[in-house]
Structure formats: structure tokens, C-alpha cells
DRENPA-3360 file (N, C-alpha, C; in nm, 2 decimals, always signed):
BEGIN
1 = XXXXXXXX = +1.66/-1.54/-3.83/+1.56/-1.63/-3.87/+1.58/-1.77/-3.81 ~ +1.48/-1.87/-3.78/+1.51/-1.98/-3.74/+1.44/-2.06/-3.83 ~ +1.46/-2.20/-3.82/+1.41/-2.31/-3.93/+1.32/-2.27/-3.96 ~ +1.25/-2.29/-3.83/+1.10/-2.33/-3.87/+1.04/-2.20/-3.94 ~ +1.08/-2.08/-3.92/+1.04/-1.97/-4.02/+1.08/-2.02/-4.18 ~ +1.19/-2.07/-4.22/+1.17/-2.04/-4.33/+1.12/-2.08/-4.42 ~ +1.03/-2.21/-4.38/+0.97/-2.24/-4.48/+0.81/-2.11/-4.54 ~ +0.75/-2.06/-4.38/+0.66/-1.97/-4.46/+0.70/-1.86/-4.51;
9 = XXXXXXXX = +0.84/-1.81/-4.51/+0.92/-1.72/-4.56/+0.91/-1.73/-4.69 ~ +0.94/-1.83/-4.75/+0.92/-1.87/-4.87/+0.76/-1.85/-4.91 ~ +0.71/-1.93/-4.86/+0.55/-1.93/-4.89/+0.51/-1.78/-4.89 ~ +0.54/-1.70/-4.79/+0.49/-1.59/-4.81/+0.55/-1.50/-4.95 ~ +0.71/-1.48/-5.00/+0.70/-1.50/-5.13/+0.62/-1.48/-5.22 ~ +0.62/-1.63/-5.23/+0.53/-1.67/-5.35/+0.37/-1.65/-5.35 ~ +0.31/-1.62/-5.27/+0.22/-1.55/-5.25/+0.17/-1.42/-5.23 ~ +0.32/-1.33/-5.23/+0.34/-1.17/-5.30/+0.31/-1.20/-5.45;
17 = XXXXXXXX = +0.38/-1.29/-5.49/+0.36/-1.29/-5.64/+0.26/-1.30/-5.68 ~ +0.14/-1.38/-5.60/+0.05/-1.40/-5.66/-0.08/-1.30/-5.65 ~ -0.04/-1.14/-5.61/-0.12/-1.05/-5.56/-0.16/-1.00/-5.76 ~ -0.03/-1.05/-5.85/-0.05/-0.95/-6.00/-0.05/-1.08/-6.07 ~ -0.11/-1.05/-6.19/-0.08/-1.19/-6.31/+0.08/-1.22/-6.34 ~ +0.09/-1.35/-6.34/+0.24/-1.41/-6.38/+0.27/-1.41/-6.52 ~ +0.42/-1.39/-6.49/+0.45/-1.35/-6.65/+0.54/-1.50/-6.61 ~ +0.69/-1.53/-6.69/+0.77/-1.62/-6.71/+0.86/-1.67/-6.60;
25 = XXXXXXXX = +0.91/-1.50/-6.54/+1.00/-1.55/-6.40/+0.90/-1.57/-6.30 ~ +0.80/-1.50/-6.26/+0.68/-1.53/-6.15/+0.69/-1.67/-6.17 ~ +0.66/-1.73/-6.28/+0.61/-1.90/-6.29/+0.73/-1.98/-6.26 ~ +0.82/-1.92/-6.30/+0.98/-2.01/-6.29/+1.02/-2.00/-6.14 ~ +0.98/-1.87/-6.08/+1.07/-1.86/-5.92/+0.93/-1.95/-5.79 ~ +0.81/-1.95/-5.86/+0.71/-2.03/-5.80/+0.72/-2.16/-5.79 ~ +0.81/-2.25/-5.91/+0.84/-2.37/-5.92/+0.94/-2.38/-5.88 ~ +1.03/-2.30/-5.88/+1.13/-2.31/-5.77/+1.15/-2.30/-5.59;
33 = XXXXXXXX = +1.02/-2.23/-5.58/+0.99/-2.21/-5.43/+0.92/-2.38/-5.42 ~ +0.87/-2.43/-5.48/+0.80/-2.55/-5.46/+0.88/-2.68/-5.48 ~ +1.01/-2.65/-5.52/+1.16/-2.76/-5.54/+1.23/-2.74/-5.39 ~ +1.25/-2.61/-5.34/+1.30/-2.58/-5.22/+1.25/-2.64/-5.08 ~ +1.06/-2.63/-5.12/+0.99/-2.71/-5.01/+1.00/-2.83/-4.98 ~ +1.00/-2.91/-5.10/+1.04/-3.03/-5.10/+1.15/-3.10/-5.06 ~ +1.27/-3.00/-5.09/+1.42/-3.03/-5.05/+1.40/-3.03/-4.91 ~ +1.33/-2.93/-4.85/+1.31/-2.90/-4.67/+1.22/-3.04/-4.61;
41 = XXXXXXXX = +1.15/-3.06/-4.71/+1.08/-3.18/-4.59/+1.16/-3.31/-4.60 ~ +1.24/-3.33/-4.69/+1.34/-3.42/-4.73/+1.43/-3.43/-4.58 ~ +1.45/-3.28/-4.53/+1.51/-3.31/-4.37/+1.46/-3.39/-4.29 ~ +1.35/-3.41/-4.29/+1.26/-3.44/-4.18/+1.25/-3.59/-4.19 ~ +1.32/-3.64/-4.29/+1.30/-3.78/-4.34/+1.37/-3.87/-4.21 ~ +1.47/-3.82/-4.14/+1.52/-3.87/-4.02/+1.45/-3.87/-3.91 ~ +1.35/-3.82/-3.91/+1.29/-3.85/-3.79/+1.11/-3.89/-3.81 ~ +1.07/-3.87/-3.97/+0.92/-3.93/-4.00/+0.95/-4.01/-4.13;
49 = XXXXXXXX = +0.81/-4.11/-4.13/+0.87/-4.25/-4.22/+0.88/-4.16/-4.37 ~ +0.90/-4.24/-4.48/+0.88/-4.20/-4.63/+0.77/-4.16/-4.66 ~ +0.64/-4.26/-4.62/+0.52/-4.23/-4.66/+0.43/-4.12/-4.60 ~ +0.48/-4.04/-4.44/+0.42/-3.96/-4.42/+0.50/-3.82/-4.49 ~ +0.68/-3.83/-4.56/+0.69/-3.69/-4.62/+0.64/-3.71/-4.75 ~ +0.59/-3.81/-4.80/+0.54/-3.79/-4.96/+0.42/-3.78/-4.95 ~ +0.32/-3.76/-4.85/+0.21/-3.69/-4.81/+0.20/-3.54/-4.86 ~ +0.34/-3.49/-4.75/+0.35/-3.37/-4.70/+0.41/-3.32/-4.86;
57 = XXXXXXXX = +0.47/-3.40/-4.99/+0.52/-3.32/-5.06/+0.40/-3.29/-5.19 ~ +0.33/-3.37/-5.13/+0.25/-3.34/-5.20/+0.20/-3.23/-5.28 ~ +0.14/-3.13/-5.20/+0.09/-2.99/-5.20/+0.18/-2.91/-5.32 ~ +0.33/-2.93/-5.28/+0.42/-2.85/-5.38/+0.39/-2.94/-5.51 ~ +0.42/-3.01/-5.52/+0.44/-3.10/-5.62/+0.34/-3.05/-5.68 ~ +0.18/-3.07/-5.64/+0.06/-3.00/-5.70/+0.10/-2.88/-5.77 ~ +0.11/-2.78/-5.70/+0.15/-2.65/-5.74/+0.24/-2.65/-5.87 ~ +0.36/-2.72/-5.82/+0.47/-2.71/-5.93/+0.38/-2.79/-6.09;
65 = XXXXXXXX = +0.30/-2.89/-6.07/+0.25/-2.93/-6.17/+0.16/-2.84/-6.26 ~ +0.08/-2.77/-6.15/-0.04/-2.67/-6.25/+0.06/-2.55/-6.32 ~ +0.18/-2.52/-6.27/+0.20/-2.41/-6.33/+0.33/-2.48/-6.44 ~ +0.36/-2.55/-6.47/+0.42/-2.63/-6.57/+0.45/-2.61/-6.73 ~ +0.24/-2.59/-6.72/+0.28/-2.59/-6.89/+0.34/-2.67/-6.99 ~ +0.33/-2.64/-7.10/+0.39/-2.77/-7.18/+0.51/-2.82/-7.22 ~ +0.56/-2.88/-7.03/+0.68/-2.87/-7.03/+0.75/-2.98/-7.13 ~ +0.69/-3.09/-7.16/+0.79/-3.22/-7.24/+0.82/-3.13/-7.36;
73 = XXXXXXXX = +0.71/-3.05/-7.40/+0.75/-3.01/-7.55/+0.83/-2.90/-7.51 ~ +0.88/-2.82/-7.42/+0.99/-2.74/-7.40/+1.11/-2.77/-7.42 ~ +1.11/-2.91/-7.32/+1.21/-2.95/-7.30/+1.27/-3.08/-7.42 ~ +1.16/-3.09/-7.54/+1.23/-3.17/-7.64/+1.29/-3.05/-7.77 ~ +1.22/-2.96/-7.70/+1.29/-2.84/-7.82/+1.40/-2.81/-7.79 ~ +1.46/-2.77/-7.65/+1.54/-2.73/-7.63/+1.65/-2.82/-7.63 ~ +1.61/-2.95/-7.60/+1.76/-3.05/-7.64/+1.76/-3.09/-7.75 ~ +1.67/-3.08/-7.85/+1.76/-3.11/-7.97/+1.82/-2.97/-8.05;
81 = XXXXXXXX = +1.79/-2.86/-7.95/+1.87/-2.73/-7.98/+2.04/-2.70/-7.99 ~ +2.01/-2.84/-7.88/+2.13/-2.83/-7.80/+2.21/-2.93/-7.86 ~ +2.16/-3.04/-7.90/+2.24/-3.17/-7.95/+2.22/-3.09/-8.12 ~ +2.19/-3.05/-8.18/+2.19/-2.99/-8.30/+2.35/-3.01/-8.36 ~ +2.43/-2.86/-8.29/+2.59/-2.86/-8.35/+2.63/-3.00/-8.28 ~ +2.59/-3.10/-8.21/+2.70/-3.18/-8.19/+2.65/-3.35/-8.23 ~ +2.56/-3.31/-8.32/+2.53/-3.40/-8.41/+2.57/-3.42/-8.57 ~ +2.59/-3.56/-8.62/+2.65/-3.56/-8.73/+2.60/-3.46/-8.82;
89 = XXXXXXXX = +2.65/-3.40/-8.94/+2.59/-3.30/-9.05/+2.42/-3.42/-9.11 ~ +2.46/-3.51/-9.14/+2.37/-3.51/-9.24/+2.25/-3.50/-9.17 ~ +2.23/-3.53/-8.99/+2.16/-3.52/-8.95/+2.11/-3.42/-8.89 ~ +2.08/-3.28/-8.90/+2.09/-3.20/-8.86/+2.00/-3.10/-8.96 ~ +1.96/-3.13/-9.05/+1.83/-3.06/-9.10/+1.71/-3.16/-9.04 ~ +1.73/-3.29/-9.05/+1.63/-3.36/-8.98/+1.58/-3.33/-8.81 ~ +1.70/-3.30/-8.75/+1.67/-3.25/-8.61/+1.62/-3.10/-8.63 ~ +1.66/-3.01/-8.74/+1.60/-2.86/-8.75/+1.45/-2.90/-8.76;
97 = XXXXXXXX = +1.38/-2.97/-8.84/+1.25/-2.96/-8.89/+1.19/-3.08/-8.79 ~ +1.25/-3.10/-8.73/+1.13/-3.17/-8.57/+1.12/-3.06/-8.52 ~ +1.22/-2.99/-8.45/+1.21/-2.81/-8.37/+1.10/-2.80/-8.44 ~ +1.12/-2.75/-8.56/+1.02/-2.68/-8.56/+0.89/-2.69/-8.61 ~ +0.83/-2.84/-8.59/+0.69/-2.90/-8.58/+0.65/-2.86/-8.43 ~ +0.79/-2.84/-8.32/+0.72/-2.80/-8.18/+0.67/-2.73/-8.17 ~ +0.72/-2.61/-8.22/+0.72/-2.47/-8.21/+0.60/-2.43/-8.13 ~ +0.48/-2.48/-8.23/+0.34/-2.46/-8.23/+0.33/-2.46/-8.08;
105 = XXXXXXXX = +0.33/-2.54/-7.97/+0.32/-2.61/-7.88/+0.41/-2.49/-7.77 ~ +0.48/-2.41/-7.79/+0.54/-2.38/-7.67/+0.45/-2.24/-7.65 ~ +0.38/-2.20/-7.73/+0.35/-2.06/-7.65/+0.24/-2.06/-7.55 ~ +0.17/-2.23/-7.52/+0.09/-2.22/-7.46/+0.10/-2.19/-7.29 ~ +0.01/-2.12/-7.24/+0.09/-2.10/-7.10/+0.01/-2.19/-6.99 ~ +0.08/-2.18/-6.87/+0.03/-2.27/-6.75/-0.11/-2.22/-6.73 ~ -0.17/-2.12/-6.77/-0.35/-2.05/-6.74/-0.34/-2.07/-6.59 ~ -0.30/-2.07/-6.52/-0.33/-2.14/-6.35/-0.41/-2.02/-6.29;
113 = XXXXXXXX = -0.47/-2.05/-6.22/-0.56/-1.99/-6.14/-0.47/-1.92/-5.98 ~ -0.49/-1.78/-5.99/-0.40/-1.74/-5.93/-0.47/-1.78/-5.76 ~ -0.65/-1.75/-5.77/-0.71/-1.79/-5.63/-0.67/-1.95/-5.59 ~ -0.65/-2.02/-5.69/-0.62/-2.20/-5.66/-0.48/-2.18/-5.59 ~ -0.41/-2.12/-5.69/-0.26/-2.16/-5.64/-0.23/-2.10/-5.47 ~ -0.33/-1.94/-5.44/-0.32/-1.93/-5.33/-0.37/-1.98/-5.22 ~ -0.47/-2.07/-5.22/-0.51/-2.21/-5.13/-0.41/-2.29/-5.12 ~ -0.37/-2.37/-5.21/-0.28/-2.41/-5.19/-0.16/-2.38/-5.11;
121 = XXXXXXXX = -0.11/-2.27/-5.16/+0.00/-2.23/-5.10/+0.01/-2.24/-4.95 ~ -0.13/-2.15/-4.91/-0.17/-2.14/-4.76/-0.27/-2.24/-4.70 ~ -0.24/-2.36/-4.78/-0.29/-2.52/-4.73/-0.10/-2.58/-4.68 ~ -0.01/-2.52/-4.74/+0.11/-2.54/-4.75/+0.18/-2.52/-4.64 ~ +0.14/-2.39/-4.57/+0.17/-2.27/-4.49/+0.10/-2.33/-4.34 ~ -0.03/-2.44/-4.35/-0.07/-2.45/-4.27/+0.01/-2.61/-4.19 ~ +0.04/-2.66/-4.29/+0.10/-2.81/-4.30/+0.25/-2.75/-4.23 ~ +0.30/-2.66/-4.25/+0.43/-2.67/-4.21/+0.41/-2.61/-4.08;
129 = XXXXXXXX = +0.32/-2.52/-4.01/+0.30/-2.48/-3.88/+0.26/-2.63/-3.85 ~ +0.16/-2.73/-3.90/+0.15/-2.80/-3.77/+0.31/-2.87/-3.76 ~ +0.36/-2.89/-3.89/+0.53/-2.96/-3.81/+0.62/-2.92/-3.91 ~ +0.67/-2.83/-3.81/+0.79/-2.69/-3.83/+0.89/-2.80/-3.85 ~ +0.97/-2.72/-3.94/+1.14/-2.77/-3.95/+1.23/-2.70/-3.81 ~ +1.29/-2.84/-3.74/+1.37/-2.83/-3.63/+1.49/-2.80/-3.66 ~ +1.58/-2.74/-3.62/+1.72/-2.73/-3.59/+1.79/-2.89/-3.61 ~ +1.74/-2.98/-3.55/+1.81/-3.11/-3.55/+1.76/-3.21/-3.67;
137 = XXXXXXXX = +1.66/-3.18/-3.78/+1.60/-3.22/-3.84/+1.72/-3.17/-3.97 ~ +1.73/-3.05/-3.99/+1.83/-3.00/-4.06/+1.99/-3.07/-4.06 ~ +1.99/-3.08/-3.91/+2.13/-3.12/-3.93/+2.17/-3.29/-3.94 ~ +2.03/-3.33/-3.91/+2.07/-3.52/-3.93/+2.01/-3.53/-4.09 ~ +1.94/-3.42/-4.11/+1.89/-3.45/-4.29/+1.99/-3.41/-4.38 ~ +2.07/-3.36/-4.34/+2.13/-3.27/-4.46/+2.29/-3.37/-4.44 ~ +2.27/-3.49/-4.36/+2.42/-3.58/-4.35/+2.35/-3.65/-4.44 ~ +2.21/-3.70/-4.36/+2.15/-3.80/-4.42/+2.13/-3.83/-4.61;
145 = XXXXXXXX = +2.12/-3.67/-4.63/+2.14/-3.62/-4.80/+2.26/-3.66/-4.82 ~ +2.38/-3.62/-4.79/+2.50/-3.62/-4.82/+2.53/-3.78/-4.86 ~ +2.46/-3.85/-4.77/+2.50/-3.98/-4.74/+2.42/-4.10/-4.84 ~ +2.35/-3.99/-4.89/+2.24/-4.07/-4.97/+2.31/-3.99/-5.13 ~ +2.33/-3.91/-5.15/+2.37/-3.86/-5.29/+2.55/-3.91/-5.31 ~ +2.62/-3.95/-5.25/+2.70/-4.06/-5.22/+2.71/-4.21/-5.25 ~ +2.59/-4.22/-5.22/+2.60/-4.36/-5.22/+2.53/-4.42/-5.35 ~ +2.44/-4.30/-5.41/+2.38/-4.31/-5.54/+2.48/-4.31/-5.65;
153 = XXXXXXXX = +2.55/-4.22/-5.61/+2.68/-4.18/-5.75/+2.73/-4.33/-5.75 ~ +2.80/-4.37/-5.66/+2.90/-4.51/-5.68/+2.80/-4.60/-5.72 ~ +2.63/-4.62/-5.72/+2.50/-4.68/-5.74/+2.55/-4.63/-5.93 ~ +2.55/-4.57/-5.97/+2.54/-4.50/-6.12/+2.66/-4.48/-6.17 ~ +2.80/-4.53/-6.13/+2.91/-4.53/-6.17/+2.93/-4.65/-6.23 ~ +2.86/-4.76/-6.17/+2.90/-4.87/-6.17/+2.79/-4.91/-6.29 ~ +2.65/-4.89/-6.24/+2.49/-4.95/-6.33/+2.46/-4.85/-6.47 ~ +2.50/-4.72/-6.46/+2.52/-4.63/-6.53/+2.36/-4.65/-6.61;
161 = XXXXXXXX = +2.26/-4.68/-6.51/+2.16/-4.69/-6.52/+2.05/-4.52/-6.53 ~ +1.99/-4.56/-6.66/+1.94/-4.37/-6.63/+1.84/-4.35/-6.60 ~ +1.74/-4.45/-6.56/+1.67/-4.43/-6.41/+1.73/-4.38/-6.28 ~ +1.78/-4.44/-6.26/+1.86/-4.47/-6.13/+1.98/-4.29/-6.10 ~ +2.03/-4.29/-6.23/+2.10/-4.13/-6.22/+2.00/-4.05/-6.19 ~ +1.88/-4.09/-6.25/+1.75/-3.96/-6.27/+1.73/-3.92/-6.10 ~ +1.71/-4.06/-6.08/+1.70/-4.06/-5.90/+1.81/-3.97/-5.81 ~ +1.90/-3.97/-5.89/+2.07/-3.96/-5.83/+2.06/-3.82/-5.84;
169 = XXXXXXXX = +2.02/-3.75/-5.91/+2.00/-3.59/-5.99/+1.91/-3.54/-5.88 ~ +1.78/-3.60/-5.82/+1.72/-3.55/-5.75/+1.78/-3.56/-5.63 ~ +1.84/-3.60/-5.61/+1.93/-3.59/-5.46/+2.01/-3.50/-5.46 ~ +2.08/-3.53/-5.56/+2.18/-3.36/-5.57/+2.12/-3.28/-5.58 ~ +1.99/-3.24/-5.64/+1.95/-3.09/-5.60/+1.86/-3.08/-5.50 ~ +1.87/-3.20/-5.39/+1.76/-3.19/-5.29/+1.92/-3.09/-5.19 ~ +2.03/-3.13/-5.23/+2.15/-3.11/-5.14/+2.14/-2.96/-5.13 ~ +2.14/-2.94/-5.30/+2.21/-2.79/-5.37/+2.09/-2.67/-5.27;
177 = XXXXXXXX = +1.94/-2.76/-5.27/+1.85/-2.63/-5.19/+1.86/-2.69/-5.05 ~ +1.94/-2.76/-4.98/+1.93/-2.76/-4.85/+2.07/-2.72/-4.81 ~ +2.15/-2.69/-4.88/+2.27/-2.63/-4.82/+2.23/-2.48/-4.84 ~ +2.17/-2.43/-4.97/+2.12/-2.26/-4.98/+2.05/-2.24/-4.83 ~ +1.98/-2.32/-4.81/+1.88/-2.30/-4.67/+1.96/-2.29/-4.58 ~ +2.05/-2.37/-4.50/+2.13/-2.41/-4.40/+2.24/-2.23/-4.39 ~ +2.29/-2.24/-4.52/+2.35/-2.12/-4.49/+2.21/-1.99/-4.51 ~ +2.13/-1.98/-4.57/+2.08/-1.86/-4.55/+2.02/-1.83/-4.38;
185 = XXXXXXXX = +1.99/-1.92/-4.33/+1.90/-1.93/-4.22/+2.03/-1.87/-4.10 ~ +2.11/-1.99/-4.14/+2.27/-1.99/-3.99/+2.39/-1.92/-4.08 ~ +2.38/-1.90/-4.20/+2.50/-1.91/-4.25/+2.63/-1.99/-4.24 ~ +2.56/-2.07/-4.22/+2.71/-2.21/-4.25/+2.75/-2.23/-4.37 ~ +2.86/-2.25/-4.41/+2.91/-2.27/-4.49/+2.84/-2.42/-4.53 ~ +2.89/-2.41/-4.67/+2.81/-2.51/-4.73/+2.98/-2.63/-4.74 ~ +2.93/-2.76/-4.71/+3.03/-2.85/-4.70/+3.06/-2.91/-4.87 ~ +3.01/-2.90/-4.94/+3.02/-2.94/-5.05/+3.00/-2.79/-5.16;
193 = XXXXXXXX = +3.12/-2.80/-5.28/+3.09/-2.67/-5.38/+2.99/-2.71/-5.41 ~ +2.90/-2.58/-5.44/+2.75/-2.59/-5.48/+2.78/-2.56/-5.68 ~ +2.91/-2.51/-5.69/+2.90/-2.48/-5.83/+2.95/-2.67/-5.91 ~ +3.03/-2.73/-5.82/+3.03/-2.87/-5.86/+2.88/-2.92/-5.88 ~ +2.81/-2.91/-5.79/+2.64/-2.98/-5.78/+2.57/-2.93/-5.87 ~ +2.62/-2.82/-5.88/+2.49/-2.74/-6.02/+2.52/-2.82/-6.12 ~ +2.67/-2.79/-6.17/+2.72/-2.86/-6.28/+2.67/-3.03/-6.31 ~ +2.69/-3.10/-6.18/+2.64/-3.26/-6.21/+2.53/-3.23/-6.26;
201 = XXXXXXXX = +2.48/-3.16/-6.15/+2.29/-3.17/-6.18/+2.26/-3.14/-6.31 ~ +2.36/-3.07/-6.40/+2.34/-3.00/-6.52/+2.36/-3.15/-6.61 ~ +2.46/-3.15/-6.56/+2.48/-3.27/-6.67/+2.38/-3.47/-6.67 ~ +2.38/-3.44/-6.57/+2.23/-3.57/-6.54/+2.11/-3.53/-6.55 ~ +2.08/-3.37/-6.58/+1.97/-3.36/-6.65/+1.95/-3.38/-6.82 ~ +2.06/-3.30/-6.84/+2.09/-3.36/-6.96/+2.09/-3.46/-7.06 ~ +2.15/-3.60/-6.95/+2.16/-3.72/-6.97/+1.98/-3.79/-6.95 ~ +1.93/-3.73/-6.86/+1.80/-3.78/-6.82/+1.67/-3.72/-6.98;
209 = XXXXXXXX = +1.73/-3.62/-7.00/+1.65/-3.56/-7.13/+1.67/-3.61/-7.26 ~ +1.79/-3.63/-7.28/+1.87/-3.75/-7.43/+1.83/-3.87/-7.42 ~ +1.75/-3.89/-7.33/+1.71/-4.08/-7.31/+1.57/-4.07/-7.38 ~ +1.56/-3.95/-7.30/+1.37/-3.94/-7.31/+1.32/-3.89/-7.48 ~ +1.46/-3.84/-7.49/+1.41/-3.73/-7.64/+1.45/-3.86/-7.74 ~ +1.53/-4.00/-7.72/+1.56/-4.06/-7.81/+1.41/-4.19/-7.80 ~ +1.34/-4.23/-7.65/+1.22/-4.24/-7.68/+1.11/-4.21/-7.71 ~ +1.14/-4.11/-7.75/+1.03/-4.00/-7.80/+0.99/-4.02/-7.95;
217 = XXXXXXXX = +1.16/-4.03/-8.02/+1.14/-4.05/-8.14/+1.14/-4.18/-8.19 ~ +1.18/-4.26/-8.12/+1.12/-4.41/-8.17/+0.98/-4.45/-8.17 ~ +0.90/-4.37/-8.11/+0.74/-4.36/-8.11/+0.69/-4.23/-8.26 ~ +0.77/-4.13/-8.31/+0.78/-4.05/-8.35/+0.76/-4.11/-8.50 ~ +0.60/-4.09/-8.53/+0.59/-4.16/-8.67/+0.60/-4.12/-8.82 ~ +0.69/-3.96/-8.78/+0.69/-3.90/-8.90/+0.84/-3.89/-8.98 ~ +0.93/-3.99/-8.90/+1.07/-4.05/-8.89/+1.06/-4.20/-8.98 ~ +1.10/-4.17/-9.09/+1.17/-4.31/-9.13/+1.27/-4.40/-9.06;
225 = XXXXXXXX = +1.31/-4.52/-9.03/+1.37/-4.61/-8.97/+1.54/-4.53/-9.01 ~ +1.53/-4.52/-9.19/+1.65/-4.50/-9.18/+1.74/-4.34/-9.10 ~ +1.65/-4.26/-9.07/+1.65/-4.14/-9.00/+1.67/-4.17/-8.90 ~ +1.55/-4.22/-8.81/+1.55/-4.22/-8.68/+1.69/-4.29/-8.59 ~ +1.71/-4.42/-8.65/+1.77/-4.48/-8.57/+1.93/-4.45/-8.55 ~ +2.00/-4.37/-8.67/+2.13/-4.32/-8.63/+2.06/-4.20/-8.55 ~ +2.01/-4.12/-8.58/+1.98/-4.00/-8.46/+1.97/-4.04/-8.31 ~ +1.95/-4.19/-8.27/+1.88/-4.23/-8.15/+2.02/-4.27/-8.11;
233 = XXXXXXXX = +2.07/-4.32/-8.17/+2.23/-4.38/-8.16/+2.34/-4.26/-8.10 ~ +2.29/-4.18/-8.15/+2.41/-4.01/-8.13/+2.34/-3.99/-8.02 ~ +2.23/-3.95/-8.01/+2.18/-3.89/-7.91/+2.21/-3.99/-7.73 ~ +2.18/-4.12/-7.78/+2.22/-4.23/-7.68/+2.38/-4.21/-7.65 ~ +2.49/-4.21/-7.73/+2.61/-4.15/-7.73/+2.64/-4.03/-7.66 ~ +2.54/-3.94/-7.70/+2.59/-3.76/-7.64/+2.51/-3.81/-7.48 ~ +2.41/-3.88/-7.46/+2.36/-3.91/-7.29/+2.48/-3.96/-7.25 ~ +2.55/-4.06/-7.30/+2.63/-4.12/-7.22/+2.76/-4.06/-7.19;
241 = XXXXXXXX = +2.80/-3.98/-7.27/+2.88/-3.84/-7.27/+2.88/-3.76/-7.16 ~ +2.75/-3.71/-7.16/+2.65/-3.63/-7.02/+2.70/-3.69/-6.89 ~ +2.66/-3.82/-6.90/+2.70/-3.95/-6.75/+2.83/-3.89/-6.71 ~ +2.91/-3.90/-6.80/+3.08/-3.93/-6.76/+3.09/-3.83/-6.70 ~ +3.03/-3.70/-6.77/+3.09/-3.56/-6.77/+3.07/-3.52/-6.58 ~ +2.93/-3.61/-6.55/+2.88/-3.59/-6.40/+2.93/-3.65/-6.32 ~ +3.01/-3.76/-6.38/+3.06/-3.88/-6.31/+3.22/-3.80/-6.28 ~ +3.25/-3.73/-6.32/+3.38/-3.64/-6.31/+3.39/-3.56/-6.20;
249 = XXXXXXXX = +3.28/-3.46/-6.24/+3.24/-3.38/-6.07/+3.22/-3.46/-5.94 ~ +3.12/-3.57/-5.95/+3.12/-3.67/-5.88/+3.31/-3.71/-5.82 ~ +3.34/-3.71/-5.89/+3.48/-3.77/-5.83/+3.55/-3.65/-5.79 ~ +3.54/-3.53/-5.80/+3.58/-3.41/-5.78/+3.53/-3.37/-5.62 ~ +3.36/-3.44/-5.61/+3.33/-3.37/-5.48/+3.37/-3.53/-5.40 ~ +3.44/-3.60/-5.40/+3.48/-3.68/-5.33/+3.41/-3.77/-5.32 ~ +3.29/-3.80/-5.42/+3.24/-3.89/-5.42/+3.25/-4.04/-5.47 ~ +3.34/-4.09/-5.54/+3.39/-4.17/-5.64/+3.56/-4.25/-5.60;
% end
């Protein structure tokens, strides 16, 4: 296979899928083909300005959005699932009975339109024939990554800013799918452990979700002050927890 095949390789994929109704992984491996695309035009950033690949990322981005669903309330169920055992006792019936005011809210599904998503896809399919991923695009993008998810970490070691990590998270997994690519296409070995990268990514998602779930409930009007505000405090504590824990791998992959 060469580059520039694999991005419709992918596309064609996800467009097998979309021959039957989507069930959970159909939706999950379609959002993931549309994180992958993105990571690929990210190559190309060395040789076209910013503004013409946030054009091009468009399309996925679209895609990844319709099939979504109601992801904030997923993902505030799921971290305070998670911050649950590692929150104080007293607090911890109060984090059970927010879950499960969500509850309601998660069985709703993405409904997407299987003919929409297939335009798309092959509006996607058409964009990458007119400008294929090069051999040399790969290889000055994927330093260019390296050099940019580097320079972010020591950016968030120091500002420990969680914006700025949020940004830092998307670089590392722009790395994690362009090294999967690089070796599936040539099989190169991948210059960086990819199980170190998962793990950061894991943990500055984390940290990026504890921020969001602690302003969630400061808006959250069914919380008394005296409730809310130690829960925001732990939760602010277990984010920053998260940081360090990424900030470690960070220094593991030589970054720090």
C-alpha cells in the first residue's frame, strides 16, 4: 500500500459499515476512522498553511459530530464513576445520585442518517484524491508532530494549564494515529512507545474531563454550596493528580 491509498482505505471501511444499521462499535470504529483522518492531514501541515488543513478537517469532524450522541452526559457519568471510590466517603452518595439523574440521558442514540454519513464520507474520499498524502508529507509531519507534542509537554509542565494540556492530549493522539499509519502502510517501527502515549493520552483525558465535570457542577443547581464545593475541590485535586501522572510518562518518553 502507499500513502496516498490509505486514507480511502479507511474511507472505504467505513462505508462497508454503512451498507447495515449501526449498532455501538459501528459508531465507535466510524469516529475513530474520522480521528485517524484528521491525524493524516495533520501531515500535510508542512507543506499547506493551517487554514487550508482546517478546511480539509472539516468533513471528519462533521461526521465525528453527527454520530456523537449525547456525549457530555456520557462522559459526566462515566467520571464521576470513576472519581466515586476515590472520593471522600461522605461524598459519595452525593456523587451516586447525580449518576443517576444522568442515566435518563444516555440511551439516546446518534439517529444519523446512514445516506448523509455516506456523502460525506465520499465528499471525504473525493478531497483526499484531489491531494493525496505524499511519502514526504509523512515523514516531515510525523517529526513535525514529535516536535510539536514536545514542546507542548514542557508548555504544561511548567503552566500546568488545562487548556493548554487539552491541546497537548490532541497532539499525542494526533502522534499515536500517525505512527499506527506510518507502520501499517511501511512498517516502520514506531519511534516513540505507543503504550506510553495511550497511557498520557489517558490520563489528560482524564484531567481534561475533572475540570469540565467540576464546571459542570458549579452551574449545577440542584447542589447546595455546602455539597458542591468540597466535591469541586477533590475533583480539582484528582485532575491535578491526572497531570502529574501524564507528566511522568512525559518524562519517560523523553520528553521532560
Amino acid at each position: 500500500m502507499k500513502y496516498r491509498q490509505w486514507p480511502q482505505a479507511r474511507i472505504d471501511e467505513a462505508r462497508a459499515r454503512l451498507a447495515s444499521p449501526l449498532d455501538d462499535d459501528d459508531v465507535h470504529e466510524l469516529r475513530l476512522t474520522c480521528k485517524r483522518l484528521r491525524a493524516a492531514r495533520q501531515l500535510q501541515r508542512v507543506e499547506r498553511p493551517k487554514a487550508a488543513i482546517k478546511a480539509r478537517e472539516a468533513t471528519p469532524r462533521a461526521i465525528a459530530k453527527t454520530l456523537e450522541g449525547p456525549r457530555e452526559a456520557r462522559v459526566r457519568h462515566a467520571m464521576l464513576g470513576w472519581a466515586l471510590p476515590r472520593l471522600s466517603p461522605e461524598l459519595r452518595p452525593v456523587v451516586a445520585r447525580l449518576r443517576a439523574t444522568l442515566v435518563a440521558s444516555l440511551d439516546a442514540t446518534a439517529g444519523a442518517d446512514r445516506g448523509v454519513l455516506g456523502a460525506e464520507f465520499a465528499r471525504e474520499a473525493d478531497n483526499w484524491r484531489a491531494e493525496p498524502l505524499r511519502g514526504r508529507q509523512v515523514k516531515a509531519g510525523y517529526r513535525r508532530s514529535r516536535r510539536k507534542a514536545r514542546r507542548l509537554a514542557a508548555a504544561c509542565a511548567e503552566s500546568r494549564d488545562p487548556a493548554l494540556c487539552h491541546r497537548w492530549r490532541k497532539w499525542v493522539k494526533y502522534l499515536t494515529y500517525q505512527q499506527a499509519l506510518r507502520e501499517g502502510v511501511k512498517g516502520k517501527s514506531p519511534k516513540l512507545d505507543p503504550r506510553r502515549l495511550k497511557r498520557l493520552a489517558k490520563r489528560l483525558g482524564r484531567q481534561h474531563d475533572l475540570v469540565n465535570l467540576a464546571a459542570w457542577l458549579q452551574a449545577e443547581a440542584t447542589l447546595d454550596a455546602s455539597r458542591r464545593d468540597p466535591l469541586m475541590g477533590e475533583l480539582h485535586a484528582l485532575a491535578e493528580q491526572q497531570l502529574d501522572e501524564g507528566l511522568e510518562q512525559a518524562e519517560k518518553l523523553g520528553w521532560l
